[in-house]
C-alpha positions in Angstrom: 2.2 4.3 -1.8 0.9 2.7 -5.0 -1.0 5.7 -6.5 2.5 8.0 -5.5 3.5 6.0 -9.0 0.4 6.7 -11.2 1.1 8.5 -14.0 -0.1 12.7 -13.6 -0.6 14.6 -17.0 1.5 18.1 -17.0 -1.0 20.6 -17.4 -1.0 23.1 -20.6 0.6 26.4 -19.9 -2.9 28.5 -20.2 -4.3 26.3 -17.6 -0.7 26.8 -15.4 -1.5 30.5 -15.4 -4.8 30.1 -14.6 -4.6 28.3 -11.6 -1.7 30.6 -10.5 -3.7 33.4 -11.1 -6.7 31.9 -8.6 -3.6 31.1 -6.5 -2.8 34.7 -6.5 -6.5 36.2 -5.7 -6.9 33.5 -2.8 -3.8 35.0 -1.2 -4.5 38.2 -1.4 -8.0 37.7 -0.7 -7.2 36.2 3.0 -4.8 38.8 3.8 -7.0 41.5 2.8 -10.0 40.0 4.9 -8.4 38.4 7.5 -5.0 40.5 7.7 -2.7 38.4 9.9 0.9 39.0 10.3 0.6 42.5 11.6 -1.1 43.4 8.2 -4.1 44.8 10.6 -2.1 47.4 12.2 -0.8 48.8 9.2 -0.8 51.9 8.5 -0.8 52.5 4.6 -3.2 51.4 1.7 -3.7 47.4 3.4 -5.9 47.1 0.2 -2.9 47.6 -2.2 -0.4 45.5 0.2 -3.1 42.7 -0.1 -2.7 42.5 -4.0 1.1 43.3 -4.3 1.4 39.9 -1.7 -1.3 38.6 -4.5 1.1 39.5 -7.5 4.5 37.9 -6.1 2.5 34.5 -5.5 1.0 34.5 -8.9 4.4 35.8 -10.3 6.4 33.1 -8.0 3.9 29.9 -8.7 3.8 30.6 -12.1 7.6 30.8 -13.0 8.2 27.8 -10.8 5.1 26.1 -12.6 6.2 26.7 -16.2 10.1 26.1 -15.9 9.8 22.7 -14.0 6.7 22.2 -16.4 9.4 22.8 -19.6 12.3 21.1 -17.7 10.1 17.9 -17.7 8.5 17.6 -20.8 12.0 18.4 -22.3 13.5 15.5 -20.2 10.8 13.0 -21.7 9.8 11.4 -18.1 6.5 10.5 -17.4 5.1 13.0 -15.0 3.7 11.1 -12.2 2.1 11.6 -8.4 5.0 12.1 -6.6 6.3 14.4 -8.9 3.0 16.8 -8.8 3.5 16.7 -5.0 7.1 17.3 -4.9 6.2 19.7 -7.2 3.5 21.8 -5.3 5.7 21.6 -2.3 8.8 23.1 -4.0 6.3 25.6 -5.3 5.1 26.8 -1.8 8.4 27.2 -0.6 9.6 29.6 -3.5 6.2 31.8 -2.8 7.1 31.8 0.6 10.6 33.2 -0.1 9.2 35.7 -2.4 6.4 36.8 0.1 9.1 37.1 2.8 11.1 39.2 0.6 8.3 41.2 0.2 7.2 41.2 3.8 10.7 42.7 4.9 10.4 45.3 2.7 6.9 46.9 3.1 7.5 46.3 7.7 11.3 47.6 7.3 12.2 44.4 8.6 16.3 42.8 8.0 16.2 40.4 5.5 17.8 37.8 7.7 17.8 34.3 8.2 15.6 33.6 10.9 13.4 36.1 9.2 12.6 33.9 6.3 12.8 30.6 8.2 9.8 32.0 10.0 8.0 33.5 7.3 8.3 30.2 5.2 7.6 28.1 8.3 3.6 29.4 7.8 4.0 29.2 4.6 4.9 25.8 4.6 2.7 24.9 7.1 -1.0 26.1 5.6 0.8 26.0 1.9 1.6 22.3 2.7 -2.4 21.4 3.6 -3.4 23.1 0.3 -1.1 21.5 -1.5 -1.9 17.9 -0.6 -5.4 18.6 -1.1 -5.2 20.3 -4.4 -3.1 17.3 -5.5 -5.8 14.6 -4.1 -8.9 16.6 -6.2 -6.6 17.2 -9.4 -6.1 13.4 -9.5 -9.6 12.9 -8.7 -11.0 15.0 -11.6 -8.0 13.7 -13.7 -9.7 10.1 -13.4 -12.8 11.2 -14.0 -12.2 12.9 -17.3 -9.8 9.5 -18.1 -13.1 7.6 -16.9 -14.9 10.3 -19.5 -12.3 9.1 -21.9 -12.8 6.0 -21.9 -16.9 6.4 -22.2 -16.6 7.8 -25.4 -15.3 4.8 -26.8 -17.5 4.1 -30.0 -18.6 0.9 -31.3 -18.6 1.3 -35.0 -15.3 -0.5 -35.2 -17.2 -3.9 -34.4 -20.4 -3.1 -36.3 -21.5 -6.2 -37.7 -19.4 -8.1 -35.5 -20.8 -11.0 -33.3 -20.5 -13.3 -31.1 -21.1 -16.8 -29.8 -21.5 -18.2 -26.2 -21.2 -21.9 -25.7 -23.6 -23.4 -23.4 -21.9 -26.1 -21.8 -24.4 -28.5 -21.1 -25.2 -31.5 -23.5 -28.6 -30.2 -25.0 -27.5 -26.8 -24.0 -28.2 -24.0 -26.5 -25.0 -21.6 -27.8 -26.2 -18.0 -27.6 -24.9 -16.1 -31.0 -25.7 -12.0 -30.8 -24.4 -8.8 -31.6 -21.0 -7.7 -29.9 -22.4 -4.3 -29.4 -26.1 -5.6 -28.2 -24.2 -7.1 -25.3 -24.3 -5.1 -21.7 -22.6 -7.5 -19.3 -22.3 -11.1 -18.1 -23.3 -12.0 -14.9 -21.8 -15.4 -13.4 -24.9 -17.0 -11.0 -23.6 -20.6 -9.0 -22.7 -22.7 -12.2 -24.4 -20.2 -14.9 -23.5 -16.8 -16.5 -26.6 -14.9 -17.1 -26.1 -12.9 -20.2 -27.5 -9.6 -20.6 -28.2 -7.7 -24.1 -30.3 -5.3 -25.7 -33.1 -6.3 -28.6 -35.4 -4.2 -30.2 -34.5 -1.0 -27.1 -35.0 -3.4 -24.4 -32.9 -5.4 -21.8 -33.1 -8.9 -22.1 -31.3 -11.9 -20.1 -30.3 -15.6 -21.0 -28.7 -17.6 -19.0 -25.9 -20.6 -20.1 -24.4 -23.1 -18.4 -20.8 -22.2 -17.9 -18.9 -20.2 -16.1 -17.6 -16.4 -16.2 -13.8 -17.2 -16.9 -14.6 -19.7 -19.6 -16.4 -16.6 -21.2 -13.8 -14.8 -20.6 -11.6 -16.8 -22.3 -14.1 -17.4 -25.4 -13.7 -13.5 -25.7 -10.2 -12.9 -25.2 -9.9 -11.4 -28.7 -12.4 -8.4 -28.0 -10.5 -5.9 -26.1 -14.0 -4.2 -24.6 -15.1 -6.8 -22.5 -13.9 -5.9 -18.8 -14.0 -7.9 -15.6 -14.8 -5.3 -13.3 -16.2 -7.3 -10.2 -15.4 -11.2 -9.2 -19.4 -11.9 -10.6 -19.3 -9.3 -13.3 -17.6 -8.4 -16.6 -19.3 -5.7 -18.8 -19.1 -4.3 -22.3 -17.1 -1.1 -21.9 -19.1 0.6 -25.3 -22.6 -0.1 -23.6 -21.5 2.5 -21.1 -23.6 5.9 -20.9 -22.2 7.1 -17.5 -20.3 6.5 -14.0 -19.8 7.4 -10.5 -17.6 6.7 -7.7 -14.4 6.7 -6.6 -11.1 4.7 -5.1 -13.6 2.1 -3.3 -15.5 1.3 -6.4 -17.7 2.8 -9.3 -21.0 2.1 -10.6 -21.1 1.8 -14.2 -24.9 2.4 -16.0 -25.5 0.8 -18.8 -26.9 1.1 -22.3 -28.8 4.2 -21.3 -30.1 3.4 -18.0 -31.4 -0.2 -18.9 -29.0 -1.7 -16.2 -26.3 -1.1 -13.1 -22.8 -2.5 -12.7 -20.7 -2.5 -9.4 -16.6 -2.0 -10.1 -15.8 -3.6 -6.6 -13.0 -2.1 -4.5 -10.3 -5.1 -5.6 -10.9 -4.2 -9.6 -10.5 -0.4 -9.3 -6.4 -0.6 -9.6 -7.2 -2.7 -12.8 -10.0 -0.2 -14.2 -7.7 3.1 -13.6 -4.4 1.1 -14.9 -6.9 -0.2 -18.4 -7.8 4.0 -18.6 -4.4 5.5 -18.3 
């Protein structure tokens, strides 16, 4: 139920009437090839009745689309999951009653009640499937490009900056680099191996202490990320991800290393992204 409350970014209205208009050519599309609902023992121009079922969903998805669209942002709420799915589903019912408007009129049938019901029924009832899914892959992608986002981040704000990390032990040695030379931090038993780049290449030191002590030493630098219970990285050494809800790999510093976001840190990552 959790990601029902994660925030979903209304879509500008050029990419509203786009999708509507895909909506539109999918619908009549399917009728034209498939030509259910007695569309295959009709007896006019089935190619015409195909896009004229094509125009009222566009027409319908897109009025819906940009009035609840304009109602919202006027409002000021944060548009969030639930919203998009109430949204798509509200959506699918006022193409349904449009279609079955339409439907009555081209078969001579009554507009009546149980007419409708019926016609929105199937509506409902493939229009709900799509719906769920479309919402799933649009939250999906919407991740990825806040993932994208957040891979842009540049470094040039802590240019010059660095850093020191204090070996514990008594004739242990502090290691002192570069902010943005550092890739991640690995914690190993009682040591954190540190990993950084000099002169292109990856190199690794390890200190006697441990990974929350780190932590803590760098609490001030708002790029260092625990994203695994053995594993905190530098989010401006990141070049590229992949994954999903159960976990991403992050790749670092142009392909000189790999780190795992485990399952348990992925709520943490999308909530530091949105």
């Amino acid at each position: 139920m959790s990601i029902l409350q994660k925030k979903y970014p209304i879509q500008p209205d050029g990419r509203v009437l786009g999708r509507c208009a895909l909506y539109g050519i999918a619908v009549a599309s399917i009728l034209f090839l498939l030509r259910p609902f007695g569309l295959s023992i009709y007896y006019g121009n089935k190619l015409l009745v195909a896009l004229l079922f094509g125009l009222v969903t566009f027409g319908c998805s897109a009025a819906f689309k940009l009035v609840v669209g304009h109602l919202f942002r006027k409002s000021g709420k944060t548009w969030r999951v639930w919203h998009q799915v109430l949204s798509l589903i509200g959506m699918v019912l006022f193409i349904g009653i449009g279609n079955a408007i339409l439907y009555c009129i081209l078969f001579h049938f009554p507009i009546t009640l149980k007419t409708m019901l019926v016609i929105v029924y199937w509506t409902l009832a493939v229009g709900l499937i799509i719906a769920l899914i479309s919402t799933a892959l649009s939250y999906y992608r919407v991740m990825r490009r806040q993932l994208e986002a957040l891979l842009d981040k540049k470094p040039e704000a802590q240019q010059g900056v660095s850093i020191t990390l204090h070996d514990t032990r008594v004739r242990g040695n502090d290691l002192s680099l570069p902010i943005n030379d550092l890739l991640y931090l690995e914690a190993q038993k009682n040591n954190v191996a540190v990993c950084y780049v000099k002169d292109g290449k990856l190199k690794r030191n390890e200190i006697h202490t441990t990974l929350a002590a780190v932590l803590k030493d760098l609490g001030d630098y708002g790029n260092i990320f625990q994203c695994h219970r053995s594993f905190a990285v530098n989010l401006n050494s990141i070049t590229s991800a992949s994954g999903n809800s159960n976990g991403y790999t992050l790749i670092l510093g142009n392909n000189l290393a790999t780190v795992p976001v485990s399952r348990p840190f992925v709520p943490k990552l999308k909530s530091f992204i949105s």
